[in-house]
N, C-alpha and C positions, 0 to 999 in steps of 0.2 A: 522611460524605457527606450523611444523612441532616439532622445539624444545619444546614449550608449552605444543603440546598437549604431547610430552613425558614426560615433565619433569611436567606434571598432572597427567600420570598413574603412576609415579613414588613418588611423594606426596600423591598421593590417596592410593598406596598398604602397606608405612611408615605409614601413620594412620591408617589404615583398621586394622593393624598388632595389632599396640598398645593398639588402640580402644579396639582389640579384648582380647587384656591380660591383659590390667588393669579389662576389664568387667569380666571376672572371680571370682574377685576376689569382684568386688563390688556386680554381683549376686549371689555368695555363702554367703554373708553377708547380705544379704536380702534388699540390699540398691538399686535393680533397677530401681522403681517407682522414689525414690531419687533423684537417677543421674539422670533421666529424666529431671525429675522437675527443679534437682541447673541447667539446660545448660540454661535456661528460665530466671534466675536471670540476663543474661545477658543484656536480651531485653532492663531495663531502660540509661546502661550504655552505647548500642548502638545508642536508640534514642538521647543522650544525644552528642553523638558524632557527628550523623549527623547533626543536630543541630545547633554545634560551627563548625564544616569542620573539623574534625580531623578524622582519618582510627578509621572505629565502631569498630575493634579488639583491639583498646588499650582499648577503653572506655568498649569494653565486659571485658576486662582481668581485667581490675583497680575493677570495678563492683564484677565479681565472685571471685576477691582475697580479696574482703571487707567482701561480704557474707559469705566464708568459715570463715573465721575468726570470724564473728561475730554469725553466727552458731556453731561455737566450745564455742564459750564463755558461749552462752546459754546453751548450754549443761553442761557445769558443773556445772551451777550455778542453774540448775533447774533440775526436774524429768522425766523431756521429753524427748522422743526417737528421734533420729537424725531424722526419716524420719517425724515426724509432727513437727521437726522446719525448717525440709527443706520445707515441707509445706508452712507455714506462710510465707516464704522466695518468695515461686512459685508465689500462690494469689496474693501478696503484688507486686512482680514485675513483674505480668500480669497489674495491674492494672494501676502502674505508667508507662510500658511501653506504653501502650494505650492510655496514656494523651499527653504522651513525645514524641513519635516514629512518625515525617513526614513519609508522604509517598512518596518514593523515591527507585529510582535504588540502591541506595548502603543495603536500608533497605531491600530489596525484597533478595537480594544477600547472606544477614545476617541469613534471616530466612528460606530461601531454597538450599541455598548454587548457587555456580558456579564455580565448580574446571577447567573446559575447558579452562574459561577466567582468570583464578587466573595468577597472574605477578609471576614473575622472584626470584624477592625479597619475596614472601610471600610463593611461592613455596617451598625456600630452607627455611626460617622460620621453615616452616612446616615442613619439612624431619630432619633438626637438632632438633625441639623440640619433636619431634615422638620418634627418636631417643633417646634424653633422658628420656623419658617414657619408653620405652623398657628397656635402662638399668636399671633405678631406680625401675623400678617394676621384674627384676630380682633379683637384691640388696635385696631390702626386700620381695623376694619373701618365705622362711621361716617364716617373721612376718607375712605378711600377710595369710599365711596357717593358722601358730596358733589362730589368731583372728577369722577367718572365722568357724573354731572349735569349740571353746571356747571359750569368754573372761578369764574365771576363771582359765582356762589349761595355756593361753599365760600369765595371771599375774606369776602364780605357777613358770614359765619359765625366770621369775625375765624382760619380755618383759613391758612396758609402753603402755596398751589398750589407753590411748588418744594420746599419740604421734603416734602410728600404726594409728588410725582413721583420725588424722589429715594428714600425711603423706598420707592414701586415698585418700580425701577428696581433696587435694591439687595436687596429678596426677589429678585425674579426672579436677581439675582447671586447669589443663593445655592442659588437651585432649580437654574439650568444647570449649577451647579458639583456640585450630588449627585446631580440625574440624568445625567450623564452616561453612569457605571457602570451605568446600568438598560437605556436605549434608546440612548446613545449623542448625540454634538456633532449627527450629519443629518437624527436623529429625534424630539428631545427636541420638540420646538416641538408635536410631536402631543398630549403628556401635557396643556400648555396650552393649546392653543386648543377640540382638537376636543372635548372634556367639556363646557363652559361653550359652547361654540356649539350642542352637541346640549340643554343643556337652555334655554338661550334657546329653541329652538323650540317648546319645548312649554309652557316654563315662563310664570306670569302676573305673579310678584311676585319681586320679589328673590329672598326669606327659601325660594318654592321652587325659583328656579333652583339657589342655594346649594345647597339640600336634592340636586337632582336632578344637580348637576356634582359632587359630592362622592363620591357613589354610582355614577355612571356609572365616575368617576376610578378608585375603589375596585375596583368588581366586572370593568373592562375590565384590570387589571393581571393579577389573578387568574387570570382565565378565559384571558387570553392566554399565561401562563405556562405554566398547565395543558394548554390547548393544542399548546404549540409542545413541552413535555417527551413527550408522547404521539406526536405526528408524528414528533418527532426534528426539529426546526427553529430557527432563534435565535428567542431569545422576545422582544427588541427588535421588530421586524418585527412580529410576531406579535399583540405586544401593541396598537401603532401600527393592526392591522386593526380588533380588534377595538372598538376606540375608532372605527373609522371606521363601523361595522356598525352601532354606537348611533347615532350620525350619524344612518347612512339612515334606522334606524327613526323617530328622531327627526320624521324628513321625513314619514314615512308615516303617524304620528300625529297629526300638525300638518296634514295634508292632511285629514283622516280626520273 
C-alpha cells in the first residue's frame, strides 16, 4: 500500500508539472475553454470501452487522437476557429457519451479520477508519458512562444502555424489521456488552465510565468493529495481546490 500510494504522489506531481507547461502555452493561445472541452471527446471512446471490457484509456486515447485529427482537418478545409470545431466535437461527444457510457466503477474512475488506487503499470504509463510531455513541450517551446504571439510573426519566422497547432493539439492529446487516472475526464481541464492563469497574474515574463505555473502545477498536486488522504476525501476534487486557492491568492498579489 505504501509503494502505491508513493508511486501516486509521484504520477500525480509528473502530471501536475506537465499539465502545468503545456497549459501555458494553450491559455496564452486562448485555447482554454478548448482544452476543456477536447478531454470530454473522450467520454464516447470510454463508454465504448467499458462496454466491450477493454481499459477506458485506450478507448479515450484511440477517440481523442481521432478527434484531433479530425478537427485539424476541418480547420483547414473551413473558416472556423479551432475552439468552435472543438465545440461541435464537445456537444457531439457529450451526447454519444450518454447514450454509450454504462454506469460502472471503471466509468465513475474515468470521469473523476482515482490516482490512490491507479496500478503499478498505469502509474509508470503515466510518469514516462508526462515525461515526454515535458520534453516535447520544451523542444518546441520557441514555436510554441512564437504562435502564442503571433501567427503572422511565427509564419514571417518561415515556422508552420498548423503543424505548431497540431503539434498542441496532440500534447494536450496526450496530457487528457494520463490525467485522466489523476482528476478524472470533468476535472482534468483544472490541472491546465488554473496553474498558468494563476501565474499569468503575477507573473512579468514568460521564463517566470513558466517558472511560477510549473511550481504551482507541482506543489497544488501534492498538497491536494495530502489533503484529501488526511480528511479522508477523493483527491481529484481536492487537488482541483487547491489549484483554485493559488488562483485566489494569485488575485490577491496581483491586487496587492
Amino acid at each position: 500500500m505504501e509503494f502505491n500510494l508513493g508511486l501516486s504522489f509521484v504520477v500525480g506531481a509528473v502530471v501536475g508539472v506537465s499539465a502545468a507547461l503545456l497549459g501555458i502555452f494553450i491559455v496564452l493561445y486562448r485555447l482554454s475553454l478548448a482544452g476543456d472541452a477536447l478531454s470530454h471527446v473522450a467520454l464516447p471512446g470510454i463508454g465504448i470501452a467499458v462496454l466491450v471490457g477493454i481499459s477506458p484509456t485506450i478507448g479515450a486515447i484511440v477517440f481523442l487522437f481521432a478527434g484531433v485529427i479530425s478537427i485539424i482537418m476541418i480547420e483547414r478545409y473551413t473558416t472556423l476557429p479551432i475552439d468552435a470545431i472543438v465545440g461541435v466535437f464537445f456537444t457531439t461527444s457529450l451526447a454519444i457519451g450518454a447514450l454509450l457510457a454504462p454506469s460502472s466503477e471503471e466509468l465513475l474512475e474515468s470521469l473523476f479520477g482515482e490516482i490512490t488506487g491507479i496500478s503499478a503499470i498505469n502509474a509508470i504509463l503515466g510518469i514516462f508519458f508526462g515525461l515526454v510531455v515535458i520534453a516535447l513541450t520544451l523542444y518546441k517551446y520557441k514555436d510554441f512562444t512564437r504562435l502564442t504571439l503571433s501567427t503572422d510573426f511565427a509564419q514571417s519566422e518561415g515556422q508552420s502555424v498548423e503543424s505548431s497547432e497540431f503539434a498542441l493539439l496532440l500534447l494536450l492529446t496526450v496530457m487528457i489521456a494520463i490525467g485522466i487516472k489523476i482528476v478524472g475526464i470533468l476535472l482534468l481541464g483544472a490541472l491546465i488552465i488554473i496553474p498558468p492563469a494563476a501565474a499569468k497574474n503575477i507573473g512579468r515574463s514568460l521564463r517566470t510565468v513558466t517558472i511560477l505555473a510549473v511550481s504551482i502545477g507541482f506543489i497544488a498536486v501534492i498538497v491536494g493529495m495530502v489533503l484529501a488522504n488526511f480528511l479522508d476525501l477523493q483527491p481529484g476534487p481536492m487537488i482541483v481546490l487547491t489549484n483554485t486557492a493559488f488562483f485566489i491568492l494569485s488575485l490577491i498579489i496581483r491586487r496587492s
